[in-house]
C-alpha positions as CSV (number, residue, x, y, z in Angstrom):
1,X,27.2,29.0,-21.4
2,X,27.5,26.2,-18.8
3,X,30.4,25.6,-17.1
4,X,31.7,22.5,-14.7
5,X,34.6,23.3,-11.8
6,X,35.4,26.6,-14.2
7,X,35.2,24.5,-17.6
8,X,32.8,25.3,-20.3
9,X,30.9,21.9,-20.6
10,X,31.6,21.8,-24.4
11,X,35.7,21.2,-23.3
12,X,35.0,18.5,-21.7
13,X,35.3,14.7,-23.7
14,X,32.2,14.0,-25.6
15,X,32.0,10.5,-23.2
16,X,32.3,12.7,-20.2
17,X,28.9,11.8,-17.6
18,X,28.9,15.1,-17.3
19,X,28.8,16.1,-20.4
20,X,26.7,13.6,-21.6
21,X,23.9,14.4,-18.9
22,X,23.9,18.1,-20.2
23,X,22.5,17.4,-23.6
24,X,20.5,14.7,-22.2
25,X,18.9,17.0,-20.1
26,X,19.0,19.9,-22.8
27,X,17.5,17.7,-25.6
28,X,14.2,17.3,-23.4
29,X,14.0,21.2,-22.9
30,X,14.6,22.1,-26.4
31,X,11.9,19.3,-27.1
32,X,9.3,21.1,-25.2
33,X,6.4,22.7,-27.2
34,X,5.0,25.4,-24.0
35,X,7.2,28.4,-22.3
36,X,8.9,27.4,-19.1
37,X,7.7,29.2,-16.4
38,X,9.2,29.9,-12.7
39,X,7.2,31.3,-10.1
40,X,7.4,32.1,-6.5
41,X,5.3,29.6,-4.6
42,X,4.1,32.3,-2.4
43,X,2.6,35.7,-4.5
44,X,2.8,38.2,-1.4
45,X,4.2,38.9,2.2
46,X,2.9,40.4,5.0
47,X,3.6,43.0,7.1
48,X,3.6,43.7,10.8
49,X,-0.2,45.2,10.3
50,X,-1.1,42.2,8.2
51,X,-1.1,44.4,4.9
52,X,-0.2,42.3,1.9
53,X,3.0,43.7,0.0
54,X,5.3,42.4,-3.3
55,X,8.0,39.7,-2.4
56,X,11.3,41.8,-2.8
57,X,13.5,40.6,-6.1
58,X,15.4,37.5,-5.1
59,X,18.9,36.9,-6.1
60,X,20.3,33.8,-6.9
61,X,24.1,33.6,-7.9
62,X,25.0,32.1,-11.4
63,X,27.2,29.6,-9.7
64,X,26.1,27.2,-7.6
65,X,27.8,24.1,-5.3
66,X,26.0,20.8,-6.8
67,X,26.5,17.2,-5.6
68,X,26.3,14.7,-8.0
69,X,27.2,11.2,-8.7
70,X,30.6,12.3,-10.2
71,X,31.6,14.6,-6.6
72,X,31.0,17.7,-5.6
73,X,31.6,20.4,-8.2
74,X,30.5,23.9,-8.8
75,X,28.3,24.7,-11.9
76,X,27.7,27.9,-13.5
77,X,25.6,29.6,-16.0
78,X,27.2,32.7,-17.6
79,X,27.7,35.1,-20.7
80,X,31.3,35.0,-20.0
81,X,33.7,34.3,-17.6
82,X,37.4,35.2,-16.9
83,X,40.2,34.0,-14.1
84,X,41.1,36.7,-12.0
85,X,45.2,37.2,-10.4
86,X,44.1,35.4,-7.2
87,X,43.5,32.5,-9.7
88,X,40.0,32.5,-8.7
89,X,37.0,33.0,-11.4
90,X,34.5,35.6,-12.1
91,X,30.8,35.4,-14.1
92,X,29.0,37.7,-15.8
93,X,26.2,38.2,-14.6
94,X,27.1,37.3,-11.2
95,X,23.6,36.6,-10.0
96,X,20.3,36.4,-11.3
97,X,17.7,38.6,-10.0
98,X,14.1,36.9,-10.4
99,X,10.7,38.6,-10.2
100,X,7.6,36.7,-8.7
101,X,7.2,35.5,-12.1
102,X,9.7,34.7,-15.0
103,X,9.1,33.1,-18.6
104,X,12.0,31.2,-20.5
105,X,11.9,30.1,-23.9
106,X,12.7,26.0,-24.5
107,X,14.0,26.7,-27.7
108,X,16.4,29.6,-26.8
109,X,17.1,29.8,-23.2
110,X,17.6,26.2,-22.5
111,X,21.1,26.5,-20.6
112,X,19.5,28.9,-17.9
113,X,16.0,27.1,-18.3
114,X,18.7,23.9,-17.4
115,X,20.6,25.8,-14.5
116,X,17.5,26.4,-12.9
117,X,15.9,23.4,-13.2
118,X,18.6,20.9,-13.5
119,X,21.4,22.9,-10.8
120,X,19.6,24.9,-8.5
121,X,17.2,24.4,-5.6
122,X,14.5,26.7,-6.7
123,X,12.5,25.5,-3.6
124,X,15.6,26.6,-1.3
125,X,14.8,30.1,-2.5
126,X,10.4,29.5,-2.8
127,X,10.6,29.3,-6.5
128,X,8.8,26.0,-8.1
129,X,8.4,25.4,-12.0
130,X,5.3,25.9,-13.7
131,X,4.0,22.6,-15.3
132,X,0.3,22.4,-16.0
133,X,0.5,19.6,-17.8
134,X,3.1,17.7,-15.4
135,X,0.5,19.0,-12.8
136,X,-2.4,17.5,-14.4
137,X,-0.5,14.0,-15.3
138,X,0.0,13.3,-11.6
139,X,-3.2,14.7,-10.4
140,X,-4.9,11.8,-12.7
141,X,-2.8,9.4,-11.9
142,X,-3.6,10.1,-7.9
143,X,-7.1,9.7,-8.9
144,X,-7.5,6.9,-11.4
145,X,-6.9,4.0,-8.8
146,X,-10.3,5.3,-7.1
147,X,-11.9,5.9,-9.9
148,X,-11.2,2.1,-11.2
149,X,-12.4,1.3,-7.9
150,X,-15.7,3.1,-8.3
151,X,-16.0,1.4,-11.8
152,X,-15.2,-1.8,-10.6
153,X,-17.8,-1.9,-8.3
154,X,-20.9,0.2,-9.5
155,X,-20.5,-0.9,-13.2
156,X,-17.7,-4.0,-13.7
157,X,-19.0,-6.6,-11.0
158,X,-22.8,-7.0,-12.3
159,X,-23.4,-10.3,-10.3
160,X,-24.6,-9.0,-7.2
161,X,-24.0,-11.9,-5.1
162,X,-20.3,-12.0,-6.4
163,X,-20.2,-8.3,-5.3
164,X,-21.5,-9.4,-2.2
165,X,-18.7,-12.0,-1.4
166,X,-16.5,-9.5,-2.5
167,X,-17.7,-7.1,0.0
168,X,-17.4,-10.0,3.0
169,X,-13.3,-10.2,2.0
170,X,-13.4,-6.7,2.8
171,X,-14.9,-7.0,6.2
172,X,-18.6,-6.0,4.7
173,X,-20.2,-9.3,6.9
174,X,-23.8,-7.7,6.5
175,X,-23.3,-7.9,3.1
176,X,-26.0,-10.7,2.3
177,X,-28.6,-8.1,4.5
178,X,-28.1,-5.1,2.1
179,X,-29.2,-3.7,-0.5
180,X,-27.6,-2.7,-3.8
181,X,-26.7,0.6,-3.7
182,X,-26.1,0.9,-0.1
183,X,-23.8,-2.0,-0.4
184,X,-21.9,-0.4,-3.0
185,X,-21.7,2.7,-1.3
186,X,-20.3,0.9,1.8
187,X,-18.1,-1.1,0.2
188,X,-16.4,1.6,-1.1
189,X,-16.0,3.5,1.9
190,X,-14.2,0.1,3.2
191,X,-11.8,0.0,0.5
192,X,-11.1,4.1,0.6
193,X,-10.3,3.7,4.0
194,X,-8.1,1.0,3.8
195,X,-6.0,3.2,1.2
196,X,-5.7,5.6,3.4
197,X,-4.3,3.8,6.1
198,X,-2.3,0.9,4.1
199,X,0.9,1.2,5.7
200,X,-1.1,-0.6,8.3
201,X,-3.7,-2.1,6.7
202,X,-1.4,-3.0,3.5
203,X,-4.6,-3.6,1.4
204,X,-6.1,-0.6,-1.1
205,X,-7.1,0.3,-4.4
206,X,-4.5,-1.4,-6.2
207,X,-5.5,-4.9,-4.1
208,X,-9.5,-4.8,-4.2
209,X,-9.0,-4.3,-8.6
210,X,-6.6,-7.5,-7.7
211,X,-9.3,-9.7,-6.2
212,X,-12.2,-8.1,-8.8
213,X,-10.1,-9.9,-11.5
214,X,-9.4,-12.6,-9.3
215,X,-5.8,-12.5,-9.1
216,X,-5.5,-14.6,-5.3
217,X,-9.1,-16.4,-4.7
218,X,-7.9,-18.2,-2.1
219,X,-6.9,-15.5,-0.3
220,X,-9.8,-14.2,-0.9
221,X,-11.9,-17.1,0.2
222,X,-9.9,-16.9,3.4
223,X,-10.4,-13.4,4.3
224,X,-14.2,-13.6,3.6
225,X,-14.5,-17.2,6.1
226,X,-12.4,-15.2,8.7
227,X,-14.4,-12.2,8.6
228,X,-17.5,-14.2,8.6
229,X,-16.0,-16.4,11.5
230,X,-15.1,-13.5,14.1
231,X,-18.6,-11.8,13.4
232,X,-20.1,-15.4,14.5
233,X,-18.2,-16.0,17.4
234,X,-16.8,-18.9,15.7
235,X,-13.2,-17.1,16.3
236,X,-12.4,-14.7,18.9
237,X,-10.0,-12.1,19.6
238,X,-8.4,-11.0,22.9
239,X,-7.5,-7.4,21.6
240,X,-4.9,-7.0,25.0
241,X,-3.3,-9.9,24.0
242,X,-3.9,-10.1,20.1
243,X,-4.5,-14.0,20.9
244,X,-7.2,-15.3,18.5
245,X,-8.7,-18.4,19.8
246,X,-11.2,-21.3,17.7
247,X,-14.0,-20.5,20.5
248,X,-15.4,-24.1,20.6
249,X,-12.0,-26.0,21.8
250,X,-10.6,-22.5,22.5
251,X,-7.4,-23.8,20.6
252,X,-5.2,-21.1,19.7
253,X,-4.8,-20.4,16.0
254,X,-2.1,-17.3,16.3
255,X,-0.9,-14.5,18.2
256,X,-0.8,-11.4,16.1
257,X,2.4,-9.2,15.9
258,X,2.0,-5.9,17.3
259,X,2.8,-4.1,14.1
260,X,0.0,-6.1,12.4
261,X,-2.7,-5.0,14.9
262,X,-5.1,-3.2,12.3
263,X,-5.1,-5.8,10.1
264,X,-5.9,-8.9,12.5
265,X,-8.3,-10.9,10.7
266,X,-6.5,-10.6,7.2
267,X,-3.1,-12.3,9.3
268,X,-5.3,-14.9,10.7
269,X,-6.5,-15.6,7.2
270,X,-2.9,-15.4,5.7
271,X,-2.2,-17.9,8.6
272,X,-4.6,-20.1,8.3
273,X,-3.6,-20.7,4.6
274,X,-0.5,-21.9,5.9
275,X,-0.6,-25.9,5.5
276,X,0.2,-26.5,9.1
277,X,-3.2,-24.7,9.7
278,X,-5.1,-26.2,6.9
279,X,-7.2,-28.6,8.4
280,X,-8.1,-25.9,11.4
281,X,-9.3,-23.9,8.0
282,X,-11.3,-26.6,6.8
283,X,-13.4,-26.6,10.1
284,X,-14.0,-23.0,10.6
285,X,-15.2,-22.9,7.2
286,X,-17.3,-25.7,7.7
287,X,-18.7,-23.8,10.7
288,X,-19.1,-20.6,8.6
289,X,-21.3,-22.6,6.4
290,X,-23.4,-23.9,8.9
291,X,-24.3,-27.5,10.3
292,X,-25.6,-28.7,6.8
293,X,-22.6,-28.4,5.1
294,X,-20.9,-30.7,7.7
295,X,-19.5,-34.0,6.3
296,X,-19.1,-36.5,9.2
297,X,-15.7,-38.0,8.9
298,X,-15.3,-42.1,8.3
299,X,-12.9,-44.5,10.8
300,X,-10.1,-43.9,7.5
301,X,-9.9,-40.2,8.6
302,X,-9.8,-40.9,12.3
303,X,-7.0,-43.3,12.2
304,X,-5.4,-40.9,9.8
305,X,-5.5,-38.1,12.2
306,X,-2.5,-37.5,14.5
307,X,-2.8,-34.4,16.7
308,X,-4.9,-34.0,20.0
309,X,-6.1,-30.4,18.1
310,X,-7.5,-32.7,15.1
311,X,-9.0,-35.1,17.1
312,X,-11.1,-32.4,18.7
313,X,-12.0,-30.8,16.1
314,X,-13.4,-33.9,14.9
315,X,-15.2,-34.8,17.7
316,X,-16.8,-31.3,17.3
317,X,-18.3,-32.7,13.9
318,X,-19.7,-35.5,16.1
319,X,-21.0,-33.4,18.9
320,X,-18.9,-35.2,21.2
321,X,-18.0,-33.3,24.7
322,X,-14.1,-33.5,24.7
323,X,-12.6,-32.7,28.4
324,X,-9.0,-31.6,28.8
325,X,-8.2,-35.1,31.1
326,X,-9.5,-36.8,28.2
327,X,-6.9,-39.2,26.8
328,X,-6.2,-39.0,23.1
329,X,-7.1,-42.5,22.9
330,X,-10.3,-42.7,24.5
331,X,-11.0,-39.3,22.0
332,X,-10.1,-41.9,19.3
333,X,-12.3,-44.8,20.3
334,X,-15.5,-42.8,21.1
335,X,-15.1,-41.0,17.7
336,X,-14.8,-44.5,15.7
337,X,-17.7,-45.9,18.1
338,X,-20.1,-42.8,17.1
339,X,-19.1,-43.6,13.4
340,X,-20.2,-46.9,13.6
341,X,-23.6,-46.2,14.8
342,X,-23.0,-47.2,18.4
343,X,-24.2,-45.0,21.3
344,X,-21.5,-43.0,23.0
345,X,-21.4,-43.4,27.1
346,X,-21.5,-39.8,28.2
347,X,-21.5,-41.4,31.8
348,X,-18.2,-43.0,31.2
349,X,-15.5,-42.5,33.3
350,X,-13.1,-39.8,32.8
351,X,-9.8,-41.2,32.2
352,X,-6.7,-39.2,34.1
């Protein structure tokens, strides 16, 4: 029988926690088809000479001090039980004395299979439970994120030049210079290793199946024009200072905190997203994609533009030599001139 602070649990009010808990608990054991089975997590001990010798019998009494929700209360497992003159209690057996290995039967053992599973800390004394099948369950579901990861990219993602783009999110910027199966085999590497190290890199398995199936694109996008950007020289990174400049005007675009130092260029890209950053996006991917892709901006856009940073960055489109005593104004009229087909005066005057 089980008992609670000296009570057998079957006294207690059917709508009793504690009760109800107890043949919650017992329910699932009785509903199990397999043998419970508690072993010692270590098979042997050694002696002084190194010999290997039988763990001695270990004892473990049939009542037992347990915190729970409802206080702290002792529980106990016994054949009987009586209250002695001193008003305190005594069990029968007093203690159970386990072997290496012991079986219990779901179907009629479940109050001891539920003391020792349920009350005491088996791993307090080196015992653990036996559960192939529990065993099994969490050893698949450990390795089923990788293997989706390994499907994903050697068998789901059959457009190679999506795979490719993919990889560039990840950091892969020689992506577009590899071949096939390398690239696969490289890509995957990237993404195991960001698993293993997520609490700093906070990107994994779980995250690359989320950009396969295209769950944030533009984040995406932005990760892949970052990476692409800092391998070009395009955006730089002062690793003592975790400053990351725009390398033509050498704006700044962030500082990175130090707890995200491994995972700089994925920050920058989240920042960059940012609408106070979105036109500073625009032009470093404009510079990702080469001069081709430039579009030249009309007057409309230059008398739209506000900020010193935006002016520059326009006149960068231009190819016009912006120096830091340059007035915003003159930056202004030498953009509009060089829009309107009229030859810029390099010679011109600094203004102060």
């Amino acid at each position: 029988m089980i008992l609670v602070s000296n009570k057998p649990i079957d006294s207690l009010p059917l709508d009793d926690p504690r009760r109800k808990w107890y043949v919650e608990e017992t329910n699932k054991i009785k509903r199990l088809k397999e043998a419970v089975i508690i072993k010692k997590i270590t098979s042997f001990r050694l002696d002084a000479t190194g010999k290997r010798h039988k763990p001695p019998v270990q004892g473990i009494q049939s009542k037992q001090q347990f915190v729970s929700d409802w206080g702290d209360e002792v529980w106990a497992c016994a054949n009987s039980y009586k209250e002695n003159v001193d008003k305190t209690f005594s069990f029968t057996p007093n203690f159970y004395f386990l072997e290496s290995l012991i079986t219990l039967n779901p179907k009629t053992q479940f109050e001891i299979i539920f003391f020792f599973t349920c009350i005491v800390n088996l791993a307090k004394y080196g015992y653990t439970i036996d559960n192939p099948e529990e065993e099994a369950r969490e050893l698949n579901a450990k390795d089923l994120p990788e293997l989706e990861v390994k499907l994903a990219i050697y068998k789901s993602i059959e457009n190679l030049d999506e795979l490719r783009s993919i990889a560039k999110s990840w950091g892969l910027t020689s992506a577009d210079t590899m071949q096939d199966q390398q690239l696969k085999l490289r890509l995957f590497e990237i993404v195991k290793k960001s698993e293993q190290n997520r609490v700093n890199t906070k990107r994994g398995y779980k995250e690359f199946i989320d950009e396969v199936f295209k769950s944030n694109p533009e984040m995406s996008e932005a990760r892949t024009t970052v990476n692409m950007a800092v391998d070009k020289g395009i955006l730089t990174v002062d690793h003592s200072t975790r400053r990351v400049k725009y390398a033509d005007t050498q704006d700044t675009i962030c500082i990175v905190p130090l707890d995200e130092k491994d995972r700089i260029n994925d920050f920058v890209a989240e920042t960059l997203l940012k609408s106070r950053n979105s036109e500073m996006y625009e032009t470093i991917k404009l510079d990702v994609a080469g001069p081709n892709s430039v579009e030249k901006p009309s007057i409309a856009d230059i008398d739209g533009i506000k900020t010193r940073d935006g002016l520059k960055r326009a006149a960068k489109k231009l190819s016009i030599v912006v120096t830091p005593t340059m007035k915003d104004e003159t930056i202004r009229t030498k953009l509009i001139n060089a829009i309107q087909g009229e030859p810029v005066n390099l010679s011109q005057k600094v203004e102060a």
